[in-house]
RODO-2510 file (C-alpha; in nm, 4 decimals, decimal comma):
residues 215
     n   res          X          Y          Z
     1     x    10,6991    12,1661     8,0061
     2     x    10,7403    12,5558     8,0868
     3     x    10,4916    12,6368     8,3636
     4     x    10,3957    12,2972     8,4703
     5     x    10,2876    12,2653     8,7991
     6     x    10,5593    12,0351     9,0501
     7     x    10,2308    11,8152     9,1610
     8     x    10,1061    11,7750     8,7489
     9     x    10,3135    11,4959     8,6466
    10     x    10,2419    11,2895     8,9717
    11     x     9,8200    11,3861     8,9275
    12     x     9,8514    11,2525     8,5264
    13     x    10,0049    10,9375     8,6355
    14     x     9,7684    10,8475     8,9335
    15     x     9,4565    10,9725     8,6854
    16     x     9,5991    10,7161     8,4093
    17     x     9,6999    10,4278     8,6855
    18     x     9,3339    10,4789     8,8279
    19     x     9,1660    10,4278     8,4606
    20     x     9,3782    10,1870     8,3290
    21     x     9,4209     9,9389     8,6177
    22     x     9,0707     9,9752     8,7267
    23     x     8,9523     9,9174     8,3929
    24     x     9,2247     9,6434     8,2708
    25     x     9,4129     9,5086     8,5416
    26     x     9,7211     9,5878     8,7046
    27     x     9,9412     9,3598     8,5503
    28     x     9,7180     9,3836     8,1869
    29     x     9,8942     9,7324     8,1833
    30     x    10,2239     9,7832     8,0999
    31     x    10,3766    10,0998     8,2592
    32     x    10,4747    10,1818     7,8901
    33     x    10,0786    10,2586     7,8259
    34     x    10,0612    10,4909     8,1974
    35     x    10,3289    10,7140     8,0291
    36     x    10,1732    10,7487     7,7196
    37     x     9,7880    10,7945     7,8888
    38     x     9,9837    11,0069     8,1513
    39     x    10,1662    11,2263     7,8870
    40     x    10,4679    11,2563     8,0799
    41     x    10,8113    11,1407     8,0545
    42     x    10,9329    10,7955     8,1422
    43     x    11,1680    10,9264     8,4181
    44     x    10,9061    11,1667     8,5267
    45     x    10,7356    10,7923     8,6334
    46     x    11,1004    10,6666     8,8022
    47     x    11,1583    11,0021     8,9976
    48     x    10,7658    11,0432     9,1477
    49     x    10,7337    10,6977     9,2233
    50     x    11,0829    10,4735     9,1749
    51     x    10,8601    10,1602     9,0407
    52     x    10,5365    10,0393     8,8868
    53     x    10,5035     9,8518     9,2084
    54     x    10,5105    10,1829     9,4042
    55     x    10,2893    10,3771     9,1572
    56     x    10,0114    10,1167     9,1859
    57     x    10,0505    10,1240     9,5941
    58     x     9,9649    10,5059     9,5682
    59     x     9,6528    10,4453     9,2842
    60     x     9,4985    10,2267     9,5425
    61     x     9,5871    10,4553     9,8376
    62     x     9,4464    10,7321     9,6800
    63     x     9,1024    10,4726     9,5989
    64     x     9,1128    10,3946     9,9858
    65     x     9,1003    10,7425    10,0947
    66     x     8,7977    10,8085     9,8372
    67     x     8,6724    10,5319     9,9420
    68     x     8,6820    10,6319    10,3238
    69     x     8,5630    10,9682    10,2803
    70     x     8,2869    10,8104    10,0345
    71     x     8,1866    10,5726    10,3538
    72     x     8,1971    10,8850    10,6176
    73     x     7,9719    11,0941    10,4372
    74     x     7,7086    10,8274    10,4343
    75     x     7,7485    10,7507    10,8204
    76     x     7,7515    11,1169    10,8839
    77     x     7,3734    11,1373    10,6865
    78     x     7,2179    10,9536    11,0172
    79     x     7,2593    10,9737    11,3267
    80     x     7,1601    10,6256    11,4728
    81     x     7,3642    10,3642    11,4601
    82     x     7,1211    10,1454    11,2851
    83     x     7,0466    10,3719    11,0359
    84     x     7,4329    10,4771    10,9973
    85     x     7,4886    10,0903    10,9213
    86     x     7,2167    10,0801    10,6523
    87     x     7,3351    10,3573    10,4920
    88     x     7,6602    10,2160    10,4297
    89     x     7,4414     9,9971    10,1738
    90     x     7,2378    10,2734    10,0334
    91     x     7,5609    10,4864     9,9803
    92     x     7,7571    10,1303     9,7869
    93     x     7,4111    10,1188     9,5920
    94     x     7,4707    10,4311     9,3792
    95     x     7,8440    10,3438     9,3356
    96     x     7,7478     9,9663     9,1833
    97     x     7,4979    10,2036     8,9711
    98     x     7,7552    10,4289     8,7941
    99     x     7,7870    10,2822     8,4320
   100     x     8,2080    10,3257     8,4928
   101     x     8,1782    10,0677     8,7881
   102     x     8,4024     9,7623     8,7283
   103     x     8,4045     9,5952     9,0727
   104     x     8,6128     9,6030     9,4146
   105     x     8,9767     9,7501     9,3311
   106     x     9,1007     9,6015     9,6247
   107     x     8,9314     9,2369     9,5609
   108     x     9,0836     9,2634     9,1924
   109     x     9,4237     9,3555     9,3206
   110     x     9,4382     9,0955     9,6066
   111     x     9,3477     8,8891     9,2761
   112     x     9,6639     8,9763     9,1036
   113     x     9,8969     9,0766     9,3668
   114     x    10,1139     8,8290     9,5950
   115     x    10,0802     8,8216     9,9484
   116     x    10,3346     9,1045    10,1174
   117     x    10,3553     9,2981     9,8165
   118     x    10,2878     9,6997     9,8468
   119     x     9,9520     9,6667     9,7291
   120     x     9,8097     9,4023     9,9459
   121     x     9,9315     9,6094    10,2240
   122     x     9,6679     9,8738    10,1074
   123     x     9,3789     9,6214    10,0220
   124     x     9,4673     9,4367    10,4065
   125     x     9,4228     9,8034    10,5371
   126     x     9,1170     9,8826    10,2908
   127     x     8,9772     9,5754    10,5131
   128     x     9,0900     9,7074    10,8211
   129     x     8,9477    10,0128    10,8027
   130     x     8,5985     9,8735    10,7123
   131     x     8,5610     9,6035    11,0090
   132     x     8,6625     9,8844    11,2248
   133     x     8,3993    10,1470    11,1358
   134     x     8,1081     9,8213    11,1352
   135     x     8,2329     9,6659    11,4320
   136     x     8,2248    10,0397    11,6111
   137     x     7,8502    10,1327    11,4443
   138     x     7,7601     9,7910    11,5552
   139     x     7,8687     9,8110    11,9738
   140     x     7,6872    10,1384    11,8854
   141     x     7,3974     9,9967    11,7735
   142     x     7,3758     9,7479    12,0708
   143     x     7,4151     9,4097    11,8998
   144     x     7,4618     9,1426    12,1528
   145     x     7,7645     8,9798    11,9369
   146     x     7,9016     9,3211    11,7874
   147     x     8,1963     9,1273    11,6115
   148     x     7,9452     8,8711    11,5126
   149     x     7,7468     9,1461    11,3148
   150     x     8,0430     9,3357    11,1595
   151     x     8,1530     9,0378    11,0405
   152     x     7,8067     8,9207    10,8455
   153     x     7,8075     9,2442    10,7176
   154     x     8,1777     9,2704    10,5660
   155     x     8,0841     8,9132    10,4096
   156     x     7,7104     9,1005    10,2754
   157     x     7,9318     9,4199    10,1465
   158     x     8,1853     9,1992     9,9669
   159     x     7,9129     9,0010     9,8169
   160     x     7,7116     9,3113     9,7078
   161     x     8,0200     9,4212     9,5378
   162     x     8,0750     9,1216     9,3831
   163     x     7,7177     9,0208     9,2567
   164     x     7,6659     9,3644     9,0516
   165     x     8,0177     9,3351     8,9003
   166     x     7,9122     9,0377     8,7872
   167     x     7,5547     9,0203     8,7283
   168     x     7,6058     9,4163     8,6091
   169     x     7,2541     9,4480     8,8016
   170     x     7,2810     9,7809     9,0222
   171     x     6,8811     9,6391     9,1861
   172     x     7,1516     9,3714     9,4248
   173     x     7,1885     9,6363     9,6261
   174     x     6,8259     9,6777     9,7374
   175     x     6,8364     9,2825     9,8042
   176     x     7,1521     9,3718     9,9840
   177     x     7,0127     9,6339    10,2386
   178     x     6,6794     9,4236    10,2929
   179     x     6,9271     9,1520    10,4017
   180     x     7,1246     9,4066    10,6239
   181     x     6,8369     9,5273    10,7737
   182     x     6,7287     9,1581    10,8786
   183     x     7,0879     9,1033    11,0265
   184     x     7,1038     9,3985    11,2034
   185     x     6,7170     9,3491    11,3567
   186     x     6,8663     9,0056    11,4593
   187     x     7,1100     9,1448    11,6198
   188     x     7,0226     9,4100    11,8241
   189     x     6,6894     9,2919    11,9176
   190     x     6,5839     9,3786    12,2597
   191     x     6,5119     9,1215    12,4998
   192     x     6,2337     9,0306    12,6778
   193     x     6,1384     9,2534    12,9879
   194     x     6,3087     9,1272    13,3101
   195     x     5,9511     9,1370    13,4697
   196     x     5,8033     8,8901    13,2200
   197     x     6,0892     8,6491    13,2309
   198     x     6,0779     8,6647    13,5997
   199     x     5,7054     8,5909    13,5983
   200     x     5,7477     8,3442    13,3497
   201     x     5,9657     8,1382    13,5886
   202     x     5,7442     8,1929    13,8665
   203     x     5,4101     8,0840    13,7062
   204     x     5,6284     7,7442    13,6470
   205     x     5,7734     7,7449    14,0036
   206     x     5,4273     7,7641    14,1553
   207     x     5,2539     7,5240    13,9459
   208     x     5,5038     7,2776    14,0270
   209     x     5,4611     7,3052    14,3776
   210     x     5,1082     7,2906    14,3219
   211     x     5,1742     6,8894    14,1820
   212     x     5,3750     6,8289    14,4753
   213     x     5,1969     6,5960    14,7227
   214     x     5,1765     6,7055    15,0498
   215     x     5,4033     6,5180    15,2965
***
């Protein structure tokens, strides 16, 4: 088309990956039905992206990156760690609430895609990425077990996700955050004064030598 932009074809065939294999399925698709959504030629598909396999690696590395950068700006609103961790939640809360949510991308594609394909290697990063950042807010936060914590909370996250896809109630993520809050509490609760455990243990030492006969 005279005066089309280089980067156009490559934008109208993520934008009609990203609808249709959000909304359908990857393999419910048939790269037929991306051209036609897309509005480009059929070897416009070939010489961006050689495959179907390699255009639905780039839809879900363009979802990762919006997906980071979706994540950052909600850490970035606080500035404790707790409160950074917590509004991880808050931030997935008005995603689950959009009416055009349909679930996890990368859970649906792990779904449908065989292990070592192109697109598990995005959804293995996608997980990656996300244990990182909690396992890092969580040292931060002072958790006694900081792997311990990240990992409850990957397992909460996926289960938000998964529990307002299905339920297609957007009030699981309030549940969600009370539950987060209670884990990270858990975690990172300080412990007793040294003084108090040391007088603890002293109280005991000297009333046992108190029973002691005298010899």
């Amino acid at each position: 088309m005279a005066g089309e932009s280089p980067k156009a074809p490559r934008e109208r065939l993520l934008n009609a990956a990203n609808k249709l294999f959000y909304e359908e399925g990857i393999h419910t698709v048939g790269i037929d039905r991306v051209i036609e959504s897309a509005g480009v030629a059929k070897a416009s598909l070939y010489s961006t992206f050689g495959s179907k396999d390699e255009l639905v690696r780039a839809y879900l590395t363009e979802r990762l990156q919006q997906r980071q950068t979706r994540i950052e700006r909600s850490v970035a609103s606080q500035t404790d760690p707790r409160a950074q961790l917590l509004a991880i939640f808050a931030g997935l809360g008005e995603v689950i609430a959009k009416p055009t949510f349909r679930g996890c991308a990368f859970q649906r594609a792990s779904a449908e895609e065989p292990l070592g394909s192109a697109a598990r290697g995005v959804c293995d990063a996608s997980r990656r990425w996300l244990r990182s950042l909690l396992l890092d807010l969580a040292t931060a936060a002072g958790a006694e077990d900081p792997a311990r914590l990240a990992q409850q909370l990957v397992v909460l996250y996926d289960g938000l996700v998964a529990a307002a896809q299905m339920d297609r109630d957007p009030s699981v993520a309030a549940a969600a955050r009370d539950m987060a809050t209670t884990l990270i509490d858990a975690a990172c609760a300080p412990a007793p004064p040294l003084g108090k455990r040391s007088s603890k243990r002293l109280s005991a030492g000297d009333t046992g030598a108190k029973r002691r006969p005298n010899s």
